[in-house]
C-alpha positions as CSV (number, residue, x, y, z in Angstrom):
1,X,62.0,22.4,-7.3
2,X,62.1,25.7,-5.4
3,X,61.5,29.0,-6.4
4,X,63.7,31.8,-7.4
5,X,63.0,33.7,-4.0
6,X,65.9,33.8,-1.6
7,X,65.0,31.3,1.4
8,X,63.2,32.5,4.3
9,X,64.2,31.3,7.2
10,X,66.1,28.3,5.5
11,X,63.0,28.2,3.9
12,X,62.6,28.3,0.3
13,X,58.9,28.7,-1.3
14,X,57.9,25.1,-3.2
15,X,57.9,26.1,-6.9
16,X,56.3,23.0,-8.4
17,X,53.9,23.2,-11.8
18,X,50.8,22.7,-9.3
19,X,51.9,25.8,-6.6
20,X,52.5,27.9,-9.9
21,X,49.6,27.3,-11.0
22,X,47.7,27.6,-7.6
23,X,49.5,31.0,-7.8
24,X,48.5,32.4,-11.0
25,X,45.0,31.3,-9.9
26,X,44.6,33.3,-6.7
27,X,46.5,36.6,-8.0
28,X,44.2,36.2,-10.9
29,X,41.0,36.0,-8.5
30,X,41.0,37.6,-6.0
31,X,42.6,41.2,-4.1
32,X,46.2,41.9,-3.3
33,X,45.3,42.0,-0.1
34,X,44.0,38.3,0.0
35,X,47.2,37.1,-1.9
36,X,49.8,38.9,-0.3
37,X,48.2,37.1,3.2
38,X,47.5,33.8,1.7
39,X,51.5,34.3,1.2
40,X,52.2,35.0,4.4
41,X,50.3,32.2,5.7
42,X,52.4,30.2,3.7
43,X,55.7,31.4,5.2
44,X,54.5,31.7,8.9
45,X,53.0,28.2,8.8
46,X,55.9,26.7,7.5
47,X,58.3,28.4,9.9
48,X,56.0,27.4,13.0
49,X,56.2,23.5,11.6
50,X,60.2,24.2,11.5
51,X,60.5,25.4,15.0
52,X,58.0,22.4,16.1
53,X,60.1,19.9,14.6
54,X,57.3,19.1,12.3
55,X,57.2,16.6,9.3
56,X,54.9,18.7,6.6
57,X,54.4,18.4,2.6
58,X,55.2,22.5,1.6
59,X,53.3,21.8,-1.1
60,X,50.1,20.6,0.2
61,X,50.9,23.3,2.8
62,X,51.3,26.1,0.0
63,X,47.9,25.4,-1.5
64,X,46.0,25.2,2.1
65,X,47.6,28.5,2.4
66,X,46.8,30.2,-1.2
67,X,43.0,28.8,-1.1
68,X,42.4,29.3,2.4
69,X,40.5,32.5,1.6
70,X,39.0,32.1,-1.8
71,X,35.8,31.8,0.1
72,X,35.6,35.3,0.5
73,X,34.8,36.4,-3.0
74,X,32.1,37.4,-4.7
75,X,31.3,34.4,-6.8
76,X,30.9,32.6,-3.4
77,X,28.9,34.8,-1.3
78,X,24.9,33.5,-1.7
79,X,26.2,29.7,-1.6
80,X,24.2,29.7,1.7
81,X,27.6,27.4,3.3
82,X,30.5,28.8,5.2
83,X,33.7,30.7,3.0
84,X,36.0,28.3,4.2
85,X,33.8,25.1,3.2
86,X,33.5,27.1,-0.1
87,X,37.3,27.7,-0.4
88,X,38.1,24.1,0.5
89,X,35.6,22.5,-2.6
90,X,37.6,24.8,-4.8
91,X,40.8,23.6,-3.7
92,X,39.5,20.0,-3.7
93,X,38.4,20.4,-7.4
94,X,41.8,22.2,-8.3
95,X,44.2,19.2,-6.7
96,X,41.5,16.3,-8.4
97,X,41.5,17.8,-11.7
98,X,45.5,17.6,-11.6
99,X,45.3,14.2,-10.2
100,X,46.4,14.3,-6.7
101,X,46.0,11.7,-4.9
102,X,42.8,11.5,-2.6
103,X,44.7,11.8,1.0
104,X,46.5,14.6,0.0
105,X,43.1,16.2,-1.4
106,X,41.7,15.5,1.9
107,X,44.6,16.9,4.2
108,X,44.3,20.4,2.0
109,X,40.4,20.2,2.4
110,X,40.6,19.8,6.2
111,X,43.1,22.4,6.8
112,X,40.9,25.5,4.7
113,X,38.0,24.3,6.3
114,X,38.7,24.1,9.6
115,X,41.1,27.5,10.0
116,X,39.0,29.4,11.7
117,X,38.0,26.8,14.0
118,X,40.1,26.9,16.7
119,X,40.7,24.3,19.5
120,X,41.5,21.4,16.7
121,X,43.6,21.7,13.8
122,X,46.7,22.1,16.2
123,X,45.7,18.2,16.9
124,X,45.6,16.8,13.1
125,X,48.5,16.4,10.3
126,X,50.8,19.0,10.3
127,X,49.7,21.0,7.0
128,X,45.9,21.1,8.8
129,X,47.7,22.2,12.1
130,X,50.2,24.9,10.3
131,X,47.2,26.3,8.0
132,X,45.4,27.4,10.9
133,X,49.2,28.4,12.8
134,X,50.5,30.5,9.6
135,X,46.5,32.1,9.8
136,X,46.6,32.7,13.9
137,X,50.2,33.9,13.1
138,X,49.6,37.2,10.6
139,X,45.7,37.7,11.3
140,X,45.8,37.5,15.6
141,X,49.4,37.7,16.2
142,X,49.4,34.2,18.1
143,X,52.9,33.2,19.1
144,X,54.5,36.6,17.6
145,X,57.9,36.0,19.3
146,X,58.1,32.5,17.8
147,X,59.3,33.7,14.6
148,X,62.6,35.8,14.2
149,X,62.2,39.7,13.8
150,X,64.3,39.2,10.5
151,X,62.7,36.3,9.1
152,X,58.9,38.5,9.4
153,X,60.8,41.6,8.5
154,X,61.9,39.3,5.1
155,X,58.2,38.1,5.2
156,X,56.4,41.6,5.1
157,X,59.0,42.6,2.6
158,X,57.9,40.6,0.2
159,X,54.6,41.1,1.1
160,X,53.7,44.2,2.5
161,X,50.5,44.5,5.2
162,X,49.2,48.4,4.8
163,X,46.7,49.0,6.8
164,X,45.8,44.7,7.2
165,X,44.0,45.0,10.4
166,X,41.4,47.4,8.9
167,X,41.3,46.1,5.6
168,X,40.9,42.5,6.4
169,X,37.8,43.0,8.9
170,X,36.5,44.8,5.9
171,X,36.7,41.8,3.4
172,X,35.6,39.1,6.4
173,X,32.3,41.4,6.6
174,X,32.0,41.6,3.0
175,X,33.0,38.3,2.4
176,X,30.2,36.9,5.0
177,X,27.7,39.7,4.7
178,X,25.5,38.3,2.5
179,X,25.1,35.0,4.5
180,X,25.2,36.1,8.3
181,X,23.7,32.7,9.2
182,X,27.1,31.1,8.2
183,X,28.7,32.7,11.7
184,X,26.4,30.8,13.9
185,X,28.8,29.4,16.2
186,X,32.0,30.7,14.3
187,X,34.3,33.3,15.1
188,X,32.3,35.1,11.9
189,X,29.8,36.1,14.3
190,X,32.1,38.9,15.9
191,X,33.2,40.3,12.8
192,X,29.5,40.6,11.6
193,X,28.2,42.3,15.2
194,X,31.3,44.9,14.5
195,X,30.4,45.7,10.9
196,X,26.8,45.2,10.3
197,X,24.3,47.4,11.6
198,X,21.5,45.4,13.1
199,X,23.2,41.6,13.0
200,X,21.6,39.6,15.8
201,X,24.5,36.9,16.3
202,X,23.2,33.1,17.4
203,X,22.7,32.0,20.8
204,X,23.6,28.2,20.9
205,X,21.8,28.1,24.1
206,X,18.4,29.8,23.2
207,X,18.8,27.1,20.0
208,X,18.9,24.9,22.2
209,X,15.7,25.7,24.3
210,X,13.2,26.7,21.4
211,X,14.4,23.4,19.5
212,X,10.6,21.7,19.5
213,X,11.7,18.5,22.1
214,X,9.2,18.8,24.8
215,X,12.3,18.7,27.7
């Protein structure tokens, strides 16, 4: 079943009892901001796994996308683990309590949690590789010329981007603030030495010298 959106791209939004309700949930918890570019994630990752001739579930790729974030808000932020570990357990415990079956769980629990880890979801199933695309795609701009200027026109139509650069630095730092040890080793750490005063960022190689073995 699809939705009543025109397709994008040949593309139509999956409109299946579990994506509406995945979308009721994320408009109803967290900012415009964070649903209108969980959205976008959706569209640019599925247009990528088009034009690479790629074999994905939309709907499994539709939640990855709308929880991908959820991390970031504020009943999260003191769980001492990373957003995107945070935003995948809530996406595992919405697919289990609507019995989805365990690979499927997995594949959406792989793809949030690994999407800002670059270097490895390109190399696993197609909705963990196209999470991390559609993200790369609408937060850095990776592989802009890939997608039409009429199909991203459509895109940003329906969901607009004031101001996004800005606005989502501001809710990484606020999302991550309160648990700067999270961005050891993560792209985090760049957003945090931007936007908070003071942040001393990890060194993996000091870590590795002060650890207490003798040599």
């Amino acid at each position: 079943m699809t939705s009543t959106h025109p397709p994008i791209g040949g593309l139509p939004l999956p409109n299946t009892t579990l994506t509406r309700e995945a979308t009721e949930l994320v408009r109803d918890t967290t900012s415009s901001l964070i649903y209108d570019h969980s959205r976008r994630v959706y569209f640019f990752g599925a247009l990528q796994g088009r034009n690479r001739d790629l074999s994905f579930d939309p709907e499994l790729l539709y939640i990855g996308a709308m929880f991908h974030d959820l991390g970031l808000g504020e009943p999260f932020r003191g769980s001492g683990r990373r957003f995107e570990v945070d935003g995948a357990d809530e996406a595992r415990r919405f697919l289990r309590s609507r019995g989805v079956p365990e690979d499927s769980v997995r594949r959406v629990w792989t793809a949030i949690a690994l999407h800002t880890t670059p270097g490895i979801p390109e190399f696993m199933e197609p909705e963990v590789a196209l999470v991390t695309a559609g993200v790369e795609y609408d937060v850095l701009g990776i592989g802009f010329d890939a997608i039409s200027d009429t199909d991203r026109a459509a895109i940003v139509t329906l969901h607009p981007r004031p101001d996004f650069k800005r606005r989502i630095i501001e809710a990484f730092a606020e999302g991550i603030r309160p648990e700067p040890q999270t961005a050891f080793g993560n792209v985090k750490a760049d957003v945090l030495q931007h936007c908070v005063p003071g942040f001393e960022r990890g060194d993996f190689v000091r870590t590795i010298l002060d650890s207490p073995w003798s040599e």
